[in-house]
ChimeraX commands (.cxc) that place a marker at each C-alpha (Angstrom):
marker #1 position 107.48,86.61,82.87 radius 0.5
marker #1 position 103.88,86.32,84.63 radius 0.5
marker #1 position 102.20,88.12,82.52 radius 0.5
marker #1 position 101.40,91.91,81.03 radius 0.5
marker #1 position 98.74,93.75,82.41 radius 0.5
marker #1 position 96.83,96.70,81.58 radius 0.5
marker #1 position 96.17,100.05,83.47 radius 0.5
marker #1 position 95.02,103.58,83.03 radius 0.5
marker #1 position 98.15,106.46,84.38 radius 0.5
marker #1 position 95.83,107.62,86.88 radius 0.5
marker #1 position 95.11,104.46,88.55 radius 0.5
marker #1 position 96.59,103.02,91.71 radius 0.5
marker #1 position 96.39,99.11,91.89 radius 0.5
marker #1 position 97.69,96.43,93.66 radius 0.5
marker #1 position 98.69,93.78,91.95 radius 0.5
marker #1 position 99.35,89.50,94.19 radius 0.5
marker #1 position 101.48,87.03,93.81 radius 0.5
marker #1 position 100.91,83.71,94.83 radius 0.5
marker #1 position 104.35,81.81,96.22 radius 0.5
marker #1 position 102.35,79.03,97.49 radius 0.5
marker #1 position 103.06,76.74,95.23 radius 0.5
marker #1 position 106.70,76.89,95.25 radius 0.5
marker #1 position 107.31,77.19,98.51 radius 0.5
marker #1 position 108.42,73.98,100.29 radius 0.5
marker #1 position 106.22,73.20,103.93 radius 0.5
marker #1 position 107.70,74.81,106.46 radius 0.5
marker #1 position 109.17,77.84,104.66 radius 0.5
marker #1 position 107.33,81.84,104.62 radius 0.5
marker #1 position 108.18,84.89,102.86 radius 0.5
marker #1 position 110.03,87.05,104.98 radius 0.5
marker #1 position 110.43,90.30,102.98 radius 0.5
marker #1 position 109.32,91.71,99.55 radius 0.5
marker #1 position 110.52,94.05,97.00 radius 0.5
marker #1 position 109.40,95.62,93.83 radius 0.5
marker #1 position 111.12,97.30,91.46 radius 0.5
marker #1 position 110.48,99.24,88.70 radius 0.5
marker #1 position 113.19,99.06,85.64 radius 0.5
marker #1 position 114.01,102.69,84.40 radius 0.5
marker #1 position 111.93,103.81,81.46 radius 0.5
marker #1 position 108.44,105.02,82.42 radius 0.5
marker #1 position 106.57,107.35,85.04 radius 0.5
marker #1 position 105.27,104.28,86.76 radius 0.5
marker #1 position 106.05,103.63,90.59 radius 0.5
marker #1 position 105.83,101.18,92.92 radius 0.5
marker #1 position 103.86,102.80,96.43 radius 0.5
marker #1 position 104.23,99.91,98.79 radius 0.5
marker #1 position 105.57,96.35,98.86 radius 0.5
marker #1 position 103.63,93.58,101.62 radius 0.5
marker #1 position 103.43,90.41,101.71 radius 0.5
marker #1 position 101.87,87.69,103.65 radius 0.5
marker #1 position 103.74,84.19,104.57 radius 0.5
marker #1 position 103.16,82.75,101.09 radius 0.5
marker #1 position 101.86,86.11,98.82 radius 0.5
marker #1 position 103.63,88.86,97.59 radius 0.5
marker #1 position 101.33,92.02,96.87 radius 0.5
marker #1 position 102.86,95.52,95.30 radius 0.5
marker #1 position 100.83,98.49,95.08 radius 0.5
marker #1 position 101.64,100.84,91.67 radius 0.5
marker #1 position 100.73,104.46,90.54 radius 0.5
marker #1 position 101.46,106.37,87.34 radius 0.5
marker #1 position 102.79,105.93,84.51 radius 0.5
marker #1 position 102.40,108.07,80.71 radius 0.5
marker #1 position 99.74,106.52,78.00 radius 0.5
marker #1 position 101.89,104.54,75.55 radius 0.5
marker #1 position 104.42,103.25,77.94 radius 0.5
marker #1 position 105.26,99.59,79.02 radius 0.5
marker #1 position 106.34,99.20,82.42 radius 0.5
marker #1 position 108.92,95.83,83.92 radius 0.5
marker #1 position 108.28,95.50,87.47 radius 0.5
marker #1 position 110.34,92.90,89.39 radius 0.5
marker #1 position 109.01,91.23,92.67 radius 0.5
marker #1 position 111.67,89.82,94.78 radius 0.5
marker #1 position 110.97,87.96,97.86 radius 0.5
marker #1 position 113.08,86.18,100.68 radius 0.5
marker #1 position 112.24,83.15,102.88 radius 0.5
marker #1 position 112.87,82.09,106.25 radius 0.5
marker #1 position 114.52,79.40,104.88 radius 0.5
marker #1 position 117.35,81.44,102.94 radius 0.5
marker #1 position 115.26,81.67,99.05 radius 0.5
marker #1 position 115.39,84.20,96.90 radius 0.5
marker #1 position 112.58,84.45,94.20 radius 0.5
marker #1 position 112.26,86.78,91.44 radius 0.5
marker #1 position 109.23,87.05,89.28 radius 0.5
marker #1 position 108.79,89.46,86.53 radius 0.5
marker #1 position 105.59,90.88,84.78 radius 0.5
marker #1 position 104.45,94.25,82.66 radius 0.5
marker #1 position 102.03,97.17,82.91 radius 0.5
marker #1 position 101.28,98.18,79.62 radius 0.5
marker #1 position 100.36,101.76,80.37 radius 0.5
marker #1 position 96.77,102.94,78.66 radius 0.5
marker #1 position 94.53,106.20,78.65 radius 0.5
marker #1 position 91.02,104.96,78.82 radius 0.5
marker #1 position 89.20,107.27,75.68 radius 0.5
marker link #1:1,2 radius 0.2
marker link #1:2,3 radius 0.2
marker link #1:3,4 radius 0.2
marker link #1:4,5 radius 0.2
marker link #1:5,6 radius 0.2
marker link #1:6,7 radius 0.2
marker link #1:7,8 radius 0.2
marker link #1:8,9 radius 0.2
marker link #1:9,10 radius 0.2
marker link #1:10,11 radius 0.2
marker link #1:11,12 radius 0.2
marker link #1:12,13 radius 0.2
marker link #1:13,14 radius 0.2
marker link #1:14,15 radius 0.2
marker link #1:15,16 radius 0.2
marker link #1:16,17 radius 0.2
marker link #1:17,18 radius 0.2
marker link #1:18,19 radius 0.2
marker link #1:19,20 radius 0.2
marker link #1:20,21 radius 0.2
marker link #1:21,22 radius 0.2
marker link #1:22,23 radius 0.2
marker link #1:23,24 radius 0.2
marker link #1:24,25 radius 0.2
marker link #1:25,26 radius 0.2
marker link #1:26,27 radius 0.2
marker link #1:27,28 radius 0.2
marker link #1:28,29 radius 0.2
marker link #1:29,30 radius 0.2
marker link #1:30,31 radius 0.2
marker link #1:31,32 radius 0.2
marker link #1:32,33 radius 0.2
marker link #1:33,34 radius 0.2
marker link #1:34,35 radius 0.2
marker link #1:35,36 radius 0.2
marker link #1:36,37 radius 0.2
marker link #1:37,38 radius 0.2
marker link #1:38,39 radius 0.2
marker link #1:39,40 radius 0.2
marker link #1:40,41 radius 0.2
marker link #1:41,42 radius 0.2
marker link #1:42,43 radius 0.2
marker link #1:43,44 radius 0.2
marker link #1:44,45 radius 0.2
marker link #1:45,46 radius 0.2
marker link #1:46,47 radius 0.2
marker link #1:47,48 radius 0.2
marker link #1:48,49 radius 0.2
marker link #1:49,50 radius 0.2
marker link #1:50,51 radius 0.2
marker link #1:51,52 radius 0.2
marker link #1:52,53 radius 0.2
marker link #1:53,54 radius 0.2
marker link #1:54,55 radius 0.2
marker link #1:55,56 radius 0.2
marker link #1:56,57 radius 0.2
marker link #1:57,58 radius 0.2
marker link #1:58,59 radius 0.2
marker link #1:59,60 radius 0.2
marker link #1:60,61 radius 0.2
marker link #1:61,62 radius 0.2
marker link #1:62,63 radius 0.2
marker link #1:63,64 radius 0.2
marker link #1:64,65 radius 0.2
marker link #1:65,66 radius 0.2
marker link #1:66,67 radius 0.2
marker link #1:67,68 radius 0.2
marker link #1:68,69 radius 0.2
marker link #1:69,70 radius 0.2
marker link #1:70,71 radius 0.2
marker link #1:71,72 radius 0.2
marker link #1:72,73 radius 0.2
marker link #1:73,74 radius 0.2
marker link #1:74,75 radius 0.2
marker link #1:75,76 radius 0.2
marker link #1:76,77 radius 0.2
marker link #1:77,78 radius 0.2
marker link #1:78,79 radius 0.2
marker link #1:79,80 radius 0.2
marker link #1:80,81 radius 0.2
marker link #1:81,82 radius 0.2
marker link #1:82,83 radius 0.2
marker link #1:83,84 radius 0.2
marker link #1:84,85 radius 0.2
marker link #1:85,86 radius 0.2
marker link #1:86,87 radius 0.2
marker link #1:87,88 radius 0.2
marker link #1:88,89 radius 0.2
marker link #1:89,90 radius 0.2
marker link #1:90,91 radius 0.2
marker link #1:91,92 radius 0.2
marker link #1:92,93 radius 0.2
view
């Protein structure tokens, strides 16, 4: 888990994810996919990513709720990553 994160229902942010580290020289992301695990209002809007970040755009979501969202990427080189993190979902009084 990367971490949990905080954001208001009405806000659309985009939250990165730096593969650089892990990836070996040589390799890129070729493709990236976020997912949102059943549960809450929240919803991914769009999925980029450069050769070594991963970036996923989210909307929604219902004050009170705590949202898993799983980035998976693929390399050139045949990886599969998976990394996890939360949206804790929060009205801003």
């Amino acid at each position: 888990m990367l971490a949990t994160m905080t954001k208001a229902p009405a806000e659309v942010l985009d939250y990165d994810v730096d593969f650089g580290r892990w990836l070996p020289d040589g390799d890129s992301i070729t493709s990236a996919v976020a997912v949102v695990a059943p549960g809450t209002a929240v919803a991914v809007t769009l999925t980029e990513h450069s050769d070594t970040t991963a970036k996923t755009w989210v909307s929604g979501g219902a004050d009170g709720q705590t949202a898993h969202i799983t980035l998976t990427i693929t390399t050139m080189g045949g990886r599969t990553k998976e990394v996890c993190f939360r949206l804790r979902i929060k009205e801003c009084h």
